[in-house]
Backbone as numpy.savetxt, mean C-alpha at the origin, in Angstrom:
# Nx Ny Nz CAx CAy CAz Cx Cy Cz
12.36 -4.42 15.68 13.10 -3.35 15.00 12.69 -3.29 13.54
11.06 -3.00 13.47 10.98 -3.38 12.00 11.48 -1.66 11.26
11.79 -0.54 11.92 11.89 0.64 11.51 13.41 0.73 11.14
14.04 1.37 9.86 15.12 1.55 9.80 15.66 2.90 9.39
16.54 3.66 9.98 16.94 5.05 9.30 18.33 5.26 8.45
18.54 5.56 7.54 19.66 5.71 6.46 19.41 7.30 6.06
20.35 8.19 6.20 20.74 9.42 5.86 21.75 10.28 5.73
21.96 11.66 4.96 23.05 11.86 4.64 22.52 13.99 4.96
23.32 14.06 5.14 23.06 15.65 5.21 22.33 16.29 4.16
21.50 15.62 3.13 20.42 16.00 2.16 19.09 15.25 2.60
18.98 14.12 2.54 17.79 12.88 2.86 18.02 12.35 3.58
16.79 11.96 4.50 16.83 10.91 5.46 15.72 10.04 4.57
15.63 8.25 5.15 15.39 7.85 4.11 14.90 6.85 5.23
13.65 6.41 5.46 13.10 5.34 6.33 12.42 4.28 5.50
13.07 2.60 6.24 12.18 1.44 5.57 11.63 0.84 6.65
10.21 0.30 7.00 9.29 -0.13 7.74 9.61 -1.39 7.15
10.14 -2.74 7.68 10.09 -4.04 7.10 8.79 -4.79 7.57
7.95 -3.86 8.31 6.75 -4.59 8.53 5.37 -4.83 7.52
5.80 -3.40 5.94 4.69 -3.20 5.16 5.70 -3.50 3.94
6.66 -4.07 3.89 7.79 -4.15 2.74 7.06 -5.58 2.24
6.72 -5.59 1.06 6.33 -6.90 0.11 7.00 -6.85 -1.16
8.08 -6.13 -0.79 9.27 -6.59 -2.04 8.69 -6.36 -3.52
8.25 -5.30 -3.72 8.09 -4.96 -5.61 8.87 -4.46 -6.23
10.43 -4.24 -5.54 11.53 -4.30 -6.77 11.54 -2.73 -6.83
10.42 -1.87 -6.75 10.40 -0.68 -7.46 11.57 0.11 -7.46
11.92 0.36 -6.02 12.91 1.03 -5.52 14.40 0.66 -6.15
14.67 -0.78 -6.07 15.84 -1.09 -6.69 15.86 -1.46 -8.22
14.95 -1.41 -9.04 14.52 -1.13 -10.34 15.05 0.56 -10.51
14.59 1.22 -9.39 14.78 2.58 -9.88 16.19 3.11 -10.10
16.99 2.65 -9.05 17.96 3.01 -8.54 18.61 2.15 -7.69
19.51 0.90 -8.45 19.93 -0.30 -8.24 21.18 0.21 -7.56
22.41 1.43 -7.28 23.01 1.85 -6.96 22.63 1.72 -5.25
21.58 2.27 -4.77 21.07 3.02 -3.88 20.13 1.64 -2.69
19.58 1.23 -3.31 18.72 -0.05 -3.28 19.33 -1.55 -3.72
19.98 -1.83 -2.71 20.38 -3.56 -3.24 20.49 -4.44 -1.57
19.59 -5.77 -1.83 19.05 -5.87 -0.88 19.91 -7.39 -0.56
21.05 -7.71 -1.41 22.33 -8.37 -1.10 23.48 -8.08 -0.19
22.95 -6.41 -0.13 24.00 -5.68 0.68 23.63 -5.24 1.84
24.65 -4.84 3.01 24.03 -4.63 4.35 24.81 -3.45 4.98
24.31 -1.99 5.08 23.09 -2.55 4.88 23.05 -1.78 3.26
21.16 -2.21 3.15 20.65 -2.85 2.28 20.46 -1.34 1.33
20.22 -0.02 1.92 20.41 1.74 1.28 21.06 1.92 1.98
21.88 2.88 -0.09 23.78 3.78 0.34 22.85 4.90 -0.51
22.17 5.94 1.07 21.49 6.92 0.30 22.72 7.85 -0.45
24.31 7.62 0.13 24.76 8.56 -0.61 25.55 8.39 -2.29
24.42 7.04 -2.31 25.25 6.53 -3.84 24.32 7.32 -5.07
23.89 8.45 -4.51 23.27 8.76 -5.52 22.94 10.27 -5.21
22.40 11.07 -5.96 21.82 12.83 -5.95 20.47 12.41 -4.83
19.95 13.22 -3.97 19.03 13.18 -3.50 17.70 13.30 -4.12
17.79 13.82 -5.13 16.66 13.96 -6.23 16.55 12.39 -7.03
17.58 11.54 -7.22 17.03 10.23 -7.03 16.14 9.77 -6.33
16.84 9.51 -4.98 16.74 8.99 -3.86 15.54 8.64 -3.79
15.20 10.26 -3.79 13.34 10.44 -3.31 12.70 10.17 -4.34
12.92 10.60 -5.73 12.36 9.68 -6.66 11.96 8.07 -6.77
12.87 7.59 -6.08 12.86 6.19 -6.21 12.10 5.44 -4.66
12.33 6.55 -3.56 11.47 5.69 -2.81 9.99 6.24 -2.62
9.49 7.34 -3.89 8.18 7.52 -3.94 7.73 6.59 -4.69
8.52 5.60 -5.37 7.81 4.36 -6.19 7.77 3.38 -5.65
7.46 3.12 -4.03 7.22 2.01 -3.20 6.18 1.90 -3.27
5.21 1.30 -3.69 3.51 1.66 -3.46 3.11 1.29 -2.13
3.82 0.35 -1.12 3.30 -0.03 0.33 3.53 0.86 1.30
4.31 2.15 0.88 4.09 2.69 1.86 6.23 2.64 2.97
6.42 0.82 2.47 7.50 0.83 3.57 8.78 1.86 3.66
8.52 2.90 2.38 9.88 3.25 2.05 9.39 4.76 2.05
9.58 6.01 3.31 9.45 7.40 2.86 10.72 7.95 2.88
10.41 9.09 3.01 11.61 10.09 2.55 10.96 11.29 3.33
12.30 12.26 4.09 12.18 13.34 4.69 13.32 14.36 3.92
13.08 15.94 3.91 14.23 16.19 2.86 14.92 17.08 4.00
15.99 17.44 4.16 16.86 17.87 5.57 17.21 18.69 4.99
17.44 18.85 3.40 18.22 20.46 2.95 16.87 21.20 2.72
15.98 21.10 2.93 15.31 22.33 2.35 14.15 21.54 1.05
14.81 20.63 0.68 14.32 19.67 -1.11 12.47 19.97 -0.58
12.19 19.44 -2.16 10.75 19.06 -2.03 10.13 18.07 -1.29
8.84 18.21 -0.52 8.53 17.33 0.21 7.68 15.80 -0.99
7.11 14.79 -0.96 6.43 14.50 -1.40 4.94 14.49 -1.33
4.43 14.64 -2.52 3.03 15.41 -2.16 2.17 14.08 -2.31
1.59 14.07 -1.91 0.16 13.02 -1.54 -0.48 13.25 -3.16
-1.26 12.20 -4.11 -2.14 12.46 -5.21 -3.12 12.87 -4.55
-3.95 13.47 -5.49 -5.41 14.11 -5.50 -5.89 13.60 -6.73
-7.29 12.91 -6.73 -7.52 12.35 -5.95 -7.30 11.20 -5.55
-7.61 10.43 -4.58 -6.81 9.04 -4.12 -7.60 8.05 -5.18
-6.55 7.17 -5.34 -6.50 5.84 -6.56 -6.26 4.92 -5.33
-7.20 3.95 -6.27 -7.54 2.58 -5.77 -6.90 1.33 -7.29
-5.98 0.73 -7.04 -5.87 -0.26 -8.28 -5.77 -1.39 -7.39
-6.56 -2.42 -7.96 -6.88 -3.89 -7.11 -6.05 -4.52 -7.96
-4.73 -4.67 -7.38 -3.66 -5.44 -8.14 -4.08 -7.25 -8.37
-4.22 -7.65 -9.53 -4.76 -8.95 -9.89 -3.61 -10.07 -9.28
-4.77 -10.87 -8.33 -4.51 -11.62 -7.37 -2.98 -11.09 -6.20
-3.87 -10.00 -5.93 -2.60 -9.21 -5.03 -3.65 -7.82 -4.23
-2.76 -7.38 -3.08 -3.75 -6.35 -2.76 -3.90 -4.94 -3.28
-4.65 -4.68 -2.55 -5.07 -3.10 -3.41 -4.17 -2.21 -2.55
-3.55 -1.53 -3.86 -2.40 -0.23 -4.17 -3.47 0.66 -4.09
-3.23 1.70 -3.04 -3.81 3.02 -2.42 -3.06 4.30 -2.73
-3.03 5.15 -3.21 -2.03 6.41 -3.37 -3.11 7.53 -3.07
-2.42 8.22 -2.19 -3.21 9.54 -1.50 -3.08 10.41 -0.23
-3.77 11.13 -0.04 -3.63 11.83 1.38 -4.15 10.98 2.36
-3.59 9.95 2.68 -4.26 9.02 3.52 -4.29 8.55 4.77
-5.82 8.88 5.46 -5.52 8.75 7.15 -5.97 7.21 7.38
-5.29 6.29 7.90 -5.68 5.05 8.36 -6.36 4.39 10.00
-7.45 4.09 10.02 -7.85 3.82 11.40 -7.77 2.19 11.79
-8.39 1.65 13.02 -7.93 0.31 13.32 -9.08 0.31 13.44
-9.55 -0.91 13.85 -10.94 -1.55 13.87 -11.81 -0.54 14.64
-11.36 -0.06 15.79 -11.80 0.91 16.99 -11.65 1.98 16.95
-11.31 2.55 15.55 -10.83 3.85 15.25 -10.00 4.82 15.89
-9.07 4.16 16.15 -7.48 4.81 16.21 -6.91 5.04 15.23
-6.20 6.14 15.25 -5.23 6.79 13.80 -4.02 5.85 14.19
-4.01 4.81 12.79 -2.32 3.92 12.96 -2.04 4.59 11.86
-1.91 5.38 10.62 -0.99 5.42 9.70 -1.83 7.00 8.88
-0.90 7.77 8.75 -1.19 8.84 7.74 -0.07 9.13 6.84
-0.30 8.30 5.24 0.48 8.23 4.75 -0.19 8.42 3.05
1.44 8.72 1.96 0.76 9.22 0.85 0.60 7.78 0.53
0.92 6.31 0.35 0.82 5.12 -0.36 0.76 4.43 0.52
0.02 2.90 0.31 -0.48 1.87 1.22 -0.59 0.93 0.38
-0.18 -0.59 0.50 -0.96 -1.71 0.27 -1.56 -2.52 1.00
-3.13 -2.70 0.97 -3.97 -3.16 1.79 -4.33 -4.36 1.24
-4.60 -5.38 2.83 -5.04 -6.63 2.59 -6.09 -6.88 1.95
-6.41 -7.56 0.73 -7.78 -7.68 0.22 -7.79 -9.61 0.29
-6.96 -10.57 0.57 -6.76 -11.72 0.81 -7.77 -12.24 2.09
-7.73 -11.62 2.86 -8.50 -12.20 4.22 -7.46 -12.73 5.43
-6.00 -12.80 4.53 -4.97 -13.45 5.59 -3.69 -12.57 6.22
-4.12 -11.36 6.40 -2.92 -10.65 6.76 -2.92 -10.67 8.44
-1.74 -10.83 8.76 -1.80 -10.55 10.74 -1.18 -9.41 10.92
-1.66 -8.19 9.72 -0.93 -7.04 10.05 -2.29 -6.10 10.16
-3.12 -5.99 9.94 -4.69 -5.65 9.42 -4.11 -3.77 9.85
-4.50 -3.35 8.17 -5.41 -3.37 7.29 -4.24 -3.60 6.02
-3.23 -3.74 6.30 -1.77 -3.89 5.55 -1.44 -5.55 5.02
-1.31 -5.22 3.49 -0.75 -6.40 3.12 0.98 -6.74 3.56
1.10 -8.33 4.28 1.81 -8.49 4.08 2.37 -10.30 3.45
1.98 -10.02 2.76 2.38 -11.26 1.38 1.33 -12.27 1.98
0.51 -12.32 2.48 -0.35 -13.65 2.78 -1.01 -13.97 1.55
-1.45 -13.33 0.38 -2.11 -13.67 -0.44 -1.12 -15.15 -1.85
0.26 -15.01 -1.72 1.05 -15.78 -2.28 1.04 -16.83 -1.33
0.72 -17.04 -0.15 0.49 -18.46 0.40 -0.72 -19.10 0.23
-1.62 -18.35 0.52 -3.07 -18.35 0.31 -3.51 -18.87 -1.25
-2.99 -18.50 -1.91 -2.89 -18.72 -3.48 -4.40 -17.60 -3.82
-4.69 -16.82 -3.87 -5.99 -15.81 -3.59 -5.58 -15.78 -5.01
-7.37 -15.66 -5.69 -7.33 -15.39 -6.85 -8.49 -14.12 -6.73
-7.79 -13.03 -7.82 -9.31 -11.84 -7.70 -10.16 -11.87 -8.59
-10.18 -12.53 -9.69 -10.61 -12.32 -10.58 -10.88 -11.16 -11.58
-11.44 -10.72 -12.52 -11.56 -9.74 -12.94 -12.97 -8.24 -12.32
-12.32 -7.28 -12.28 -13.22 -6.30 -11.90 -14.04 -5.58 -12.92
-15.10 -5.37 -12.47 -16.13 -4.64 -13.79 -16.66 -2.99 -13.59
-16.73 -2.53 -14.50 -16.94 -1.27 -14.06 -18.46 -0.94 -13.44
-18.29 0.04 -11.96 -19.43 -0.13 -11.26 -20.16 0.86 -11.29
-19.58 1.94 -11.53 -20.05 3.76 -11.49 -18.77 4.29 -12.19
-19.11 4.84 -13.34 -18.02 5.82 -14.38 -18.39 7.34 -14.35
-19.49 7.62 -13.30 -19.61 9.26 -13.75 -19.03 9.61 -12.18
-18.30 11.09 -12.68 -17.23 11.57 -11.75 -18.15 12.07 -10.18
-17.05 11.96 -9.48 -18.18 12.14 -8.10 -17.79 13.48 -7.89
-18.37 14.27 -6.59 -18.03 15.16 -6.12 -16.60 15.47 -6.05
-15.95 16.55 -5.77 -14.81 16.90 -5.44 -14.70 17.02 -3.62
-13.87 16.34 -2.64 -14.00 16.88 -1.24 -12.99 16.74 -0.67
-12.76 17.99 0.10 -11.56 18.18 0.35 -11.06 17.43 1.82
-9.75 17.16 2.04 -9.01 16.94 3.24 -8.74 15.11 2.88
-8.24 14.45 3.85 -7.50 13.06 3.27 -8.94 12.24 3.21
-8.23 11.24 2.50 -9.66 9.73 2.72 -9.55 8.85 3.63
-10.53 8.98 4.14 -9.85 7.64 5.61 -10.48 6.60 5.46
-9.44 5.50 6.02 -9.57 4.18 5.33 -9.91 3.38 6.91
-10.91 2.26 7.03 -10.87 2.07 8.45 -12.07 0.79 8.13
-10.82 -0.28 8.62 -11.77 -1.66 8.52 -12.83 -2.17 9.31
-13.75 -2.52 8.98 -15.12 -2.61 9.88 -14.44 -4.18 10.72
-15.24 -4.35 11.84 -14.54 -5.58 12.13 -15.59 -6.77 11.42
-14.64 -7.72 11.20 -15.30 -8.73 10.17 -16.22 -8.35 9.54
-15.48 -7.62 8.43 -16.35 -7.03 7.48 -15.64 -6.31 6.51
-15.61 -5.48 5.83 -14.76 -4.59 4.64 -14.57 -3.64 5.21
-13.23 -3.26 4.04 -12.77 -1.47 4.26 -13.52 -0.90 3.86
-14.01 0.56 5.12 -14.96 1.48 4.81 -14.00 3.11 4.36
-14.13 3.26 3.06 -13.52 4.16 2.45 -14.26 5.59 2.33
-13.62 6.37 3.27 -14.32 8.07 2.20 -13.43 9.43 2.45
-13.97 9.78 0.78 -13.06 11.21 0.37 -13.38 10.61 -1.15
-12.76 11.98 -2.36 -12.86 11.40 -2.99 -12.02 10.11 -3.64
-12.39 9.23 -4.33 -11.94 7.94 -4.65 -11.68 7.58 -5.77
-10.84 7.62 -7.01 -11.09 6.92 -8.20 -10.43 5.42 -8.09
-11.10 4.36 -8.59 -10.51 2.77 -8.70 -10.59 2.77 -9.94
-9.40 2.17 -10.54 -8.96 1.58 -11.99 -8.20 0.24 -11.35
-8.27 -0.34 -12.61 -7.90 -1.67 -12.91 -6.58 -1.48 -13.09
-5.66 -2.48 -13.61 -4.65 -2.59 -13.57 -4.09 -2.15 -15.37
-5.00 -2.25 -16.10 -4.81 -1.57 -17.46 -5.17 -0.17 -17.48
-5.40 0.86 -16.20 -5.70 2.02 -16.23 -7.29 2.75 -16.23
-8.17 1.51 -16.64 -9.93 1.91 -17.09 -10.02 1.72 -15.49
-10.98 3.15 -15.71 -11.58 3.37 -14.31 -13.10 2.69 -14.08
-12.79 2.58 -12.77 -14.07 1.34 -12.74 -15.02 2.13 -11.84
-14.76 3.23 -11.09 -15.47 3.97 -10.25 -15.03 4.91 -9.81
-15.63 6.07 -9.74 -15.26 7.58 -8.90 -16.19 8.05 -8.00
-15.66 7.64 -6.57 -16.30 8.23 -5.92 -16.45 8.79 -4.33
-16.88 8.96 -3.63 -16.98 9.56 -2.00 -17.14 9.08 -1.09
-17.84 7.26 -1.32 -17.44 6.81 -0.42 -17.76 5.31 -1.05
-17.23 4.14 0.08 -17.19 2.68 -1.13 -16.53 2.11 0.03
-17.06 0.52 -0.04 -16.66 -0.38 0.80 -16.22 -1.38 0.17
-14.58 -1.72 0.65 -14.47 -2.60 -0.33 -13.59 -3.86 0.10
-13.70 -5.31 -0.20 -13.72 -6.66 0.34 -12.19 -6.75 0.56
-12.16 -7.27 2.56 -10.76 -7.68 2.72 -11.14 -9.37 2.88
-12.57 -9.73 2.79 -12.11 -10.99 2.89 -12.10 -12.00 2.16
-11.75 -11.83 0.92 -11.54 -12.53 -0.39 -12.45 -13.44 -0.54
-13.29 -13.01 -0.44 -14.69 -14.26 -0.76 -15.55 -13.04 -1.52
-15.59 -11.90 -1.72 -16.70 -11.15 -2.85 -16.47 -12.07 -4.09
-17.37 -11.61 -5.05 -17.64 -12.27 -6.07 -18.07 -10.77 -7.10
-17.80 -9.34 -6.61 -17.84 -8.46 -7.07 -17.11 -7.33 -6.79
-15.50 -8.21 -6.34 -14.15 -7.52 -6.10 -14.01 -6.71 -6.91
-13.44 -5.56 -6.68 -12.80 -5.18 -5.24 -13.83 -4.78 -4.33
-15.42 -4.19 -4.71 -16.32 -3.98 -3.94 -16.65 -5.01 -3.23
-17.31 -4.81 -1.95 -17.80 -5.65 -0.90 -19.05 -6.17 -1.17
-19.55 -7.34 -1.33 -20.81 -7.56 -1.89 -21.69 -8.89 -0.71
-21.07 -8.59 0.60 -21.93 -9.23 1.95 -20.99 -10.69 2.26
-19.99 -11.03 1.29 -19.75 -12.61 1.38 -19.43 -11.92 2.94
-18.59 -11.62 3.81 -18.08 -11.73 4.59 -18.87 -12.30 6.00
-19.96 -11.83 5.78 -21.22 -12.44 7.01 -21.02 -14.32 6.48
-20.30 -14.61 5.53 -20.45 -16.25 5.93 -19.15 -16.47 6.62
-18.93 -15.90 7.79 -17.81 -16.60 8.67 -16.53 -15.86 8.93
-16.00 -14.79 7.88 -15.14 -14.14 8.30 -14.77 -13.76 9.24
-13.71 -13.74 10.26 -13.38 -12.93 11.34 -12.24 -12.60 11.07
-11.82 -11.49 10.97 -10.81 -10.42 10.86 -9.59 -10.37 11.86
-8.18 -10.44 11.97 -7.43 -10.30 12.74 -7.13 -8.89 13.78
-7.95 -9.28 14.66 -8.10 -7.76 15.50 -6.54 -7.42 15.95
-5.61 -8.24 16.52 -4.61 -7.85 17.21 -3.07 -7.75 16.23
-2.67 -6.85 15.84 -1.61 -7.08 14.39 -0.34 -7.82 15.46
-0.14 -8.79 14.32 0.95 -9.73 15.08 2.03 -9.22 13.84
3.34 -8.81 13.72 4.48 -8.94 12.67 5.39 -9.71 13.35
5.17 -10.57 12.49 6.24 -12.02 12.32 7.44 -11.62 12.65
8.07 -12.55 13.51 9.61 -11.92 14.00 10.66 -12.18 12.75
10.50 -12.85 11.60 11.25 -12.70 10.64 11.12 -11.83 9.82
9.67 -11.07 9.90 9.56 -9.92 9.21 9.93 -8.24 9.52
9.93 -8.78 11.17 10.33 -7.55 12.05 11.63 -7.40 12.30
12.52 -8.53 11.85 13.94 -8.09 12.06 14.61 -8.46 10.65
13.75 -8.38 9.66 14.39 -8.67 8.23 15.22 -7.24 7.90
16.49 -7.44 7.32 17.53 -6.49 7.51 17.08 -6.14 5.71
16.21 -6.58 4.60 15.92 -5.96 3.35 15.49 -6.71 3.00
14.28 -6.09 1.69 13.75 -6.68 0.68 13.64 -8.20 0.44
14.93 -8.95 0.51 15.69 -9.99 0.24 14.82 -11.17 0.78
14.14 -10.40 2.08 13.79 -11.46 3.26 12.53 -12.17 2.59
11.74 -11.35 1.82 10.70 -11.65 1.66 10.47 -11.53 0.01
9.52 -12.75 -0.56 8.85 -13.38 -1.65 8.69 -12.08 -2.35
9.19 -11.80 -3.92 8.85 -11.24 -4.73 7.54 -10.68 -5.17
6.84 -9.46 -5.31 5.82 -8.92 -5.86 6.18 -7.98 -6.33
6.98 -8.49 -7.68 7.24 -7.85 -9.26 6.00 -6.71 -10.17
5.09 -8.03 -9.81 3.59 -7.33 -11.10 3.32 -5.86 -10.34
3.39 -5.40 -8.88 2.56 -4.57 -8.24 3.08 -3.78 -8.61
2.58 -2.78 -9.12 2.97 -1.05 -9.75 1.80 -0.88 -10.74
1.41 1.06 -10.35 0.50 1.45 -11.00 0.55 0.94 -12.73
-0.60 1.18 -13.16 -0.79 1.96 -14.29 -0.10 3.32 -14.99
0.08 3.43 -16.14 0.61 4.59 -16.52 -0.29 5.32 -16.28
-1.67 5.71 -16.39 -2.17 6.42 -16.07 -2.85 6.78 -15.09
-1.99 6.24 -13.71 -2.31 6.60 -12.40 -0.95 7.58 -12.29
């Protein structure tokens, strides 16, 4: 039962506890609405619906959307999709985004994602906190290509090679976590198995041994975690101001 529904005759308001890695955002935003002491854990009606959705478009994983039932604004997907390789954490995705599985099946079309860049997730292509056990360090990223790419239209699809990196295309900008863009572009492969040495890009480590978790297993404490609460803090993860 990792799916949960909370709504009120304005918003309906869904949390996936299977992509939830706890960054606070939501209950930072709107501590009324979001408190993960309480059960349950969203009182979408403790607040205007124009909160609501405000606050659960600042989930960056994805676990928290919003549907609007009166009529409200939908949330719109960025143009173009951002890549920030959160330092020693995974990469924050925002966009029109279609997600495939190793075999290219559509599992996820969504505006935000956090993807495994650790090597240890049993959710694949989705972070879920393995990199705080793992102790994964990313080191710093350098800028790889700064001149703007094409413009192309329709979502970016994201779709992990097996034992091997995410193969990314549409257009793409990646910035760092201070906002400097490190690349713009159409298409880019980039390391889930934490052994590059020219992160977030893919730079071959993975041919020494990697094998990738083909079958997504979610942990039964993660699949019946009733909020946030259940799981280890990731405070630092949130854009840039100028994403």
């Amino acid at each position: 039962m990792s799916r949960r529904t909370y709504e009120t005759d304005r918003i309906r308001v869904h949390w996936d506890s299977s992509k939830c890695i706890h960054t606070a955002r939501c209950i930072n935003a709107a501590p009324q609405v979001f408190d993960p002491g309480r059960r349950p854990w969203v009182d979408v009606e403790a607040d205007d619906a124009e909160v609501v959705a405000d606050a659960v478009a600042r989930c960056p994983s994805g676990a928290l959307w919003f549907e609007r039932v009166d009529g409200g604004p939908a949330e719109e997907p960025q143009r173009p999709t951002t890549v920030v390789p959160i330092d020693d954490g995974p990469l924050m995705v925002r966009g029109d985004l279609v997600v495939r599985d190793e075999a290219g099946e559509e599992i996820a079309a969504e505006p935000r994602l956090t993807l495994c860049r650790c090597g240890g997730t049993k959710n694949p292509p989705f972070c879920d906190n393995s990199h705080l056990t793992r102790s994964f360090r990313s080191g710093r990223a350098e800028v790889v290509h700064d001149a703007d790419a094409e413009p192309v239209e329709g979502p970016t699809t994201i779709e992990p090679t097996p034992n091997g990196p995410l193969h990314l295309q549409g257009r793409i900008v990646i910035v760092n976590g201070d906002g400097q863009r490190l690349a713009d572009l159409n298409e880019t492969w980039l390391c889930r198995c934490g052994r590059s040495r020219s992160k977030p890009f893919c730079d071959g480590s993975h041919r020494q041994g990697f094998e990738s978790c083909r079958e997504r297993a979610i942990a039964a404490e993660r699949d019946q975690a009733e909020s946030p609460g259940a799981f280890a803090p990731n405070r630092h993860v949130e854009p840039p101001a100028s994403v």
